[in-house]
C-alpha positions in Angstrom: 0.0 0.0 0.0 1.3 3.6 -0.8 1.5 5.4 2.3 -0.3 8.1 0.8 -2.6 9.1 -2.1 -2.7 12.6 -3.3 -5.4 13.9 -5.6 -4.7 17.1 -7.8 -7.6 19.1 -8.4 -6.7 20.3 -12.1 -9.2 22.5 -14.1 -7.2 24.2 -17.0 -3.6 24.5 -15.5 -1.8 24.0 -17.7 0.7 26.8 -16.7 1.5 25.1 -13.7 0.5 21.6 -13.6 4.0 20.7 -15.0 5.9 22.3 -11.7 3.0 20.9 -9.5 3.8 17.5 -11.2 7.8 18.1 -10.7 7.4 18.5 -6.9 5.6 15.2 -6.5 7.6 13.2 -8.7 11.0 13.7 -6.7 13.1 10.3 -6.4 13.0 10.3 -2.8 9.5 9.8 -2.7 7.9 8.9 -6.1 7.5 5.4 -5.1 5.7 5.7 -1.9 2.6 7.8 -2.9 0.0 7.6 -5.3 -1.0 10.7 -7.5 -4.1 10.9 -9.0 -4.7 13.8 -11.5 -8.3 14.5 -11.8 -9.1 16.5 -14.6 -12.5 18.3 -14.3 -13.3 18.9 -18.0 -10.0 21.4 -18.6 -10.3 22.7 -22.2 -6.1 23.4 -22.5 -2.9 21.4 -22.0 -3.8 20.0 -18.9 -4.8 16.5 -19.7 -1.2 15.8 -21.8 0.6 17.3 -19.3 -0.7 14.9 -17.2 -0.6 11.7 -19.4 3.1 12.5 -20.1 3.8 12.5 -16.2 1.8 9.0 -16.4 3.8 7.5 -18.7 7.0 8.5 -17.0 5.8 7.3 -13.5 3.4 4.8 -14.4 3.6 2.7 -10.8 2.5 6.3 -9.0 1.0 8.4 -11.3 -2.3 8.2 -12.9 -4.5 10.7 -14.8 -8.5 10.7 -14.3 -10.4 12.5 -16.9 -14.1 13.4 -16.1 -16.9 15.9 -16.8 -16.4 19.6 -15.5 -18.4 19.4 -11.7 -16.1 22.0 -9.9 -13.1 21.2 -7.0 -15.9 19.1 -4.8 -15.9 16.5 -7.5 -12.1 15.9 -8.2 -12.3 15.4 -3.9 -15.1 12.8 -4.3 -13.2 11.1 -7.6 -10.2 11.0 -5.3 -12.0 9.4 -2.5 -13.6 6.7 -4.9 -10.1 6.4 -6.4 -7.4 6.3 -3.7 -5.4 3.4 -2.3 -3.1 5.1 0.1 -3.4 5.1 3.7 -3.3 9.1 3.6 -5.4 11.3 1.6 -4.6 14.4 0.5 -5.6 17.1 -1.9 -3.4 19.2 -3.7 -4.9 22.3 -6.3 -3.6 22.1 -9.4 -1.8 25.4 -9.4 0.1 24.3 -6.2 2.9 22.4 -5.4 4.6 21.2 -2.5 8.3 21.7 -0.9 10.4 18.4 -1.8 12.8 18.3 0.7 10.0 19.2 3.3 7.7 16.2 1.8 10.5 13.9 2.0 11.0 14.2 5.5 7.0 14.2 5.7 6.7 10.9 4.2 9.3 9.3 6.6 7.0 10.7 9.0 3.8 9.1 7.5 5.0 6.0 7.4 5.5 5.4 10.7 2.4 7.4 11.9 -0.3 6.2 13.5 -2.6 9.0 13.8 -6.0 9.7 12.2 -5.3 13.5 10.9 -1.7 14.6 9.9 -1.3 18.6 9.8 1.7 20.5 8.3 2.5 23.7 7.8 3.0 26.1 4.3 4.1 28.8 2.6 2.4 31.0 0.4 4.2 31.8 -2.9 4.3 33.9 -6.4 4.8 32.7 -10.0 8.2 33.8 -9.4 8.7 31.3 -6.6 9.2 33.6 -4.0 8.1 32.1 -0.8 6.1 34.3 1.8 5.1 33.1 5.7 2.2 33.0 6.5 0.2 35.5 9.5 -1.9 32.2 10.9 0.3 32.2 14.7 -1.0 29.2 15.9 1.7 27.2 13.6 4.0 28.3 16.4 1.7 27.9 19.2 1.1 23.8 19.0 3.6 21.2 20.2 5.3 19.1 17.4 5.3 15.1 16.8 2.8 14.3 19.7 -0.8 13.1 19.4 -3.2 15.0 20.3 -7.2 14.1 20.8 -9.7 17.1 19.7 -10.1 19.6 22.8 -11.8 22.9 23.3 -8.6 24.2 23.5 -7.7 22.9 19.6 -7.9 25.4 17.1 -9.7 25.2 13.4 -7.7 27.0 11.6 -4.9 24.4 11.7 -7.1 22.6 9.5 -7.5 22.9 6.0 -7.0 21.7 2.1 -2.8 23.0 2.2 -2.6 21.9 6.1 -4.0 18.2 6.7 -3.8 14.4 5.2 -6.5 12.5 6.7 -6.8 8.2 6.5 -8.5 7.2 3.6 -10.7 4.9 5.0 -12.2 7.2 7.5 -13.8 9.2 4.5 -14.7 6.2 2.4 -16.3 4.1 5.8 -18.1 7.2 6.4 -19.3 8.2 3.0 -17.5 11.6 2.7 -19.0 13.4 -0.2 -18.6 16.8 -0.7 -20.5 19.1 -2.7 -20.6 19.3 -7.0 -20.4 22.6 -9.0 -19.9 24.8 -6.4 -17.4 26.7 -5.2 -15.8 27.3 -1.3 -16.3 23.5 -0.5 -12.8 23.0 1.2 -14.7 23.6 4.5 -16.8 20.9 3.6 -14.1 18.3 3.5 -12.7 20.2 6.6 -15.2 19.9 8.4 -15.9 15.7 7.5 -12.3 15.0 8.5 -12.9 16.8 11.8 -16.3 14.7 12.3 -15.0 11.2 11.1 -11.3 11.4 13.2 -10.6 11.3 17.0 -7.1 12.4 17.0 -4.4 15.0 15.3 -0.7 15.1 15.0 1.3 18.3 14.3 4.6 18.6 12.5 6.0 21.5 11.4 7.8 21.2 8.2 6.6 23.7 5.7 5.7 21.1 3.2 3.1 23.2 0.8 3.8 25.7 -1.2 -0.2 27.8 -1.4 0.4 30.1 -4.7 -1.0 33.9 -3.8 0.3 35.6 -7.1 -0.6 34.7 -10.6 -4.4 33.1 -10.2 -6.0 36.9 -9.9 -9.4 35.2 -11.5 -9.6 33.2 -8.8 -12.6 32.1 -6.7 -11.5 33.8 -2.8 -10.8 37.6 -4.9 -13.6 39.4 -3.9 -15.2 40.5 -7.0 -15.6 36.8 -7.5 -16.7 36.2 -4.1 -19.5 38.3 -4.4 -20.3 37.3 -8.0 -20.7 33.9 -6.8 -21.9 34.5 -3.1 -24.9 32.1 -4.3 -22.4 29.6 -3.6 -21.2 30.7 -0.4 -24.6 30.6 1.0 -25.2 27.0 -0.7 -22.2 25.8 1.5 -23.1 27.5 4.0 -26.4 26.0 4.6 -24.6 22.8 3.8 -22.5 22.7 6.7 -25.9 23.0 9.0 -27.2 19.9 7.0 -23.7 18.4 7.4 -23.9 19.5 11.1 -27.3 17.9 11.8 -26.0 14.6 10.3 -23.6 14.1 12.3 -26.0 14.9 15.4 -28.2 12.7 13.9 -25.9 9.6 13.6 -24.0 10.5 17.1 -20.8 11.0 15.3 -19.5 13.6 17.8 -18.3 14.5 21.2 -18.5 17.6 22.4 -14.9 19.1 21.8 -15.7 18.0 18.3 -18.9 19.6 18.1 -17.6 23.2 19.4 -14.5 22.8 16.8 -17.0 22.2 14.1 -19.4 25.0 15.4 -16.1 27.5 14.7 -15.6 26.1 12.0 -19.1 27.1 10.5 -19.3 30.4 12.2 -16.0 31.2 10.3 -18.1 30.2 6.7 -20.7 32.1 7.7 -18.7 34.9 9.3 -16.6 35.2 5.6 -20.7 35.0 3.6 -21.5 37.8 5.7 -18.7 39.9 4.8 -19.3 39.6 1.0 -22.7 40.6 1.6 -21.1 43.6 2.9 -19.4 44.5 -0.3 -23.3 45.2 -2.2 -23.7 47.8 -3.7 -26.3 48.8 -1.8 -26.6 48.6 2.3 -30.2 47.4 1.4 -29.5 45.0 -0.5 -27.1 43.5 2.4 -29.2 43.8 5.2 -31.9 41.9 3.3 -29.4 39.3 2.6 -28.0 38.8 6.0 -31.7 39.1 8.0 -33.0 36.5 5.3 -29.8 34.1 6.1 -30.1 34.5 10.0 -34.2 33.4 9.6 -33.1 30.1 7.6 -30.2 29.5 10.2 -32.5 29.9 12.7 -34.9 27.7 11.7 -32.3 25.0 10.5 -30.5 24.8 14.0 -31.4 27.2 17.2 -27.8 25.5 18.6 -26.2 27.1 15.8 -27.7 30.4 15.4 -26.9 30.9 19.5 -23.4 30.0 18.9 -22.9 31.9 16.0 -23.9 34.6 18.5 -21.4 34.2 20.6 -19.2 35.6 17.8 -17.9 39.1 18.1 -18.3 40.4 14.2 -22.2 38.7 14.1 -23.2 39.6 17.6 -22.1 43.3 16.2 -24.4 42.7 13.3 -27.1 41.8 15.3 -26.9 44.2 17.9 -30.1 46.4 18.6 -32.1 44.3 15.3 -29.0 45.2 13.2 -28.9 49.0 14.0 -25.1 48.9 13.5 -25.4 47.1 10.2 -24.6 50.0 8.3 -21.9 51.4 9.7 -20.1 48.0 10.1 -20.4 47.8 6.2 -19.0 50.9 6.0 -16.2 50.2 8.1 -15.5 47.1 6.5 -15.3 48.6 2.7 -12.7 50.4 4.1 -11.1 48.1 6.2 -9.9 46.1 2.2 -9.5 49.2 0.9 -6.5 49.7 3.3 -5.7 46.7 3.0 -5.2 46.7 -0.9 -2.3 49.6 -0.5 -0.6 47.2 2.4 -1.2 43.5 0.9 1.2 42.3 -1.8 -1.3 39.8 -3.2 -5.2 40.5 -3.6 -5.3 36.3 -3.0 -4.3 37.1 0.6 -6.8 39.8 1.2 -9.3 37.5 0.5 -8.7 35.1 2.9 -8.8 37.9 5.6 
C-alpha cells in the first residue's frame, strides 16, 4: 500500500501543472505515494501534461479525466479512487516543498494517527516564498498526538494543512459538494467529524500560490459574484452538522470545533454581503440568512452569536449594520495599499 494518495484538483492548469507534477515526482518519494490527477473537464494542456507525467511514472502516477463538476468533485473522484493510507488534496496550481515532503513521508509511514497537519508557505509565480500570518503554527507542540479539545484550534485545518486516513472518509461516506465553489470547509469539516485524533509537525511542506491566479474564486469581485455559492455551503454545513448529530458521530470538543468552523463560513458570507452595492440589498441578505439559520438549527444560530463580528451585526435588530459595512469597505480598501497579493486579502 502507498502510504499516501494525493489527488490534484486540475481544471485548466496547464501553466502550472507541470511544476506541481515536478514536486511530487521527486526520487526520494515517487514510489511511496499515489498521485491521481483529476481533470475536471479542462479545455487546454492540462490532460497531456498529465498523461506525459503517467507515462514516466506509471507505478505512481495516474491521470483521471471526467466531466467539468467543480473542486468538490475531483475530492469525491479521489475518494472513490485512492489506495493510500493518507489522503490528501493538492490544487492544481500548487505544489509542494520536496525536501519538506521527503521528510513528511518518513514521517507518514511510521504514523499512527488519524489527521496529519503540516505547515506552508504562500508563494508567487516567481517562486518567491512568503510566511504565512496564521500564529497558531508556532503555538502547538510538534510530533505528539493529540485528541480534539476545546482548546484545539480550526484554523490548523484545512486543504494546504491536513492528510487524513482514507478509510475514514470512504467508511463514512464523505462526499462533498458538485459545482460549487468554497467547499474546502466541507471536507474540513468531515475530517474533523470522522477522526478522534491530530498530530502536528511543522515542516513547511506546501507551497499555497498567492500571485498569478488573480481570477480566482477567494478575490472578492468573484466572491461576491458567486456569493450564491457561499450561502449553498453554508447552509450545507448545517445539514452536514445535523447529520452528524443525527448519527452521534461527535463529542462535544468535536462539536464546538466544528461550530467554529461554521461560524468562520458564515462569518466570511456575511462579509461579501457587505461588499453590495447597496446597504439594502445587504441587510436583506443577511436578515433572510439568520431566519433560515434559525430555523435550520437554534444550537447554531446561538453559537454563532457568541461571535464578536455577528453579535455586532445583530446588535439592537442590526442597527449597527450599516456602519459595520461601512467600516468594512474600508477596512480592504487599506488593505489593498498594504497587501502584496489581492489572493491574501481574501482570505482575511
Amino acid at each position: 500500500m502507498k502510504v499516501l494518495t494525493v489527488v490534484i484538483a486540475a481544471y485548466n492548469v496547464e501553466k502550472y501543472l507541470e511544476s506541481t507534477l515536478k514536486s511530487l515526482c521527486d526520487a526520494r518519494y515517487i514510489g511511496e505515494i499515489e498521485v491521481l490527477v483529476v481533470d475536471d473537464g479542462s479545455k487546454d494542456r492540462t490532460g497531456e501534461i498529465a498523461k506525459h507525467c503517467q507515462q514516466m511514472h506509471p507505478e505512481s502516477v495516474r491521470y483521471i479525466a471526467k466531466e467539468n463538476g467543480g473542486h468538490g468533485s475531483t475530492i469525491n473522484k479521489g475518494i472513490e479512487l485512492a489506495t493510500g493510507k493518507y489522503f490528501r488534496v493538492v490544487d492544481g496550481d500548487d505544489a509542494v516543498d520536496p525536501d519538506a515532503f521527503s521528510n513528511y513521508i518518513e514521517k507518514l509511514q511510521k504514523c499512527d494517527s488519524d489527521v496529519v497537519v503540516t505547515d506552508y508557505w504562500w508563494t508567487d509565480d516567481q517562486g518567491v516564498r512568503y510566511p504565512h500570518n496564521h500564529a497558531v503554527f508556532g503555538c502547538i507542540p510538534a510530533g505528539k498526538k493529540r485528541n480534539y479539545d476545546k482548546s484545539t484550534d480550526s484554523s490548523l485545518f484545512g486543504l494546504s494543512t491536513m492528510c487524513i486516513r482514507t478509510e475514514l472518509l470512504r467508511q463514512n461516506h464523505a462526499r462533498i459538494t458538485e459545482h460549487c465553489y468554497y467547499v474546502d470547509v466541507e471536507f474540513i469539516v468531515w475530517a474533523i467529524a470522522v477522526s478522534r485524533n491530530y498530530i502536528f509537525y511543522d515542516d513547511k511542506v506546501y507551497l499555497y500560490r498567492c500571485v498569478g491566479t488573480g481570477n480566482n474564486s477567494v478575490n472578492k469581485a468573484n466572491m461576491l459574484r458567486n456569493v450564491e455559492m457561499q450561502e449553498t455551503v453554508a447552509l450545507n454545513l448545517c445539514a452536514l452538522l445535523q447529520h452528524f448529530e443525527e448519527k452521534q458521530m461527535l463529542d462535544e470538543d468535536r462539536r464546538v470545533l466544528i461550530l467554529n468552523r461554521i461560524a468562520m463560513s458564515i462569518g466570511a458570507l456575511y462579509r461579501t454581503w457587505l461588499l453590495c452595492d447597496k446597504y439594502q440589498e445587504s441587510r436583506d441578505n443577511i436578515r433572510s440568512f439568520e431566519q433560515k439559520i434559525q430555523e435550520s438549527s437554534k444550537i447554531l444560530y446561538r453559537y454563532i452569536g457568541e461571535k464578536k463580528f455577528i453579535r455586532w451585526i445583530r446588535k439592537n435588530q442590526y442597527a449597527y449594520l450599516g456602519m459595520i459595512r461601512i467600516a468594512y469597505r474600508g477596512y480592504l480598501q487599506w488593505k489593498k495599499k498594504v497587501h502584496w497579493t489581492e489572493k491574501v486579502i481574501g482570505n482575511c
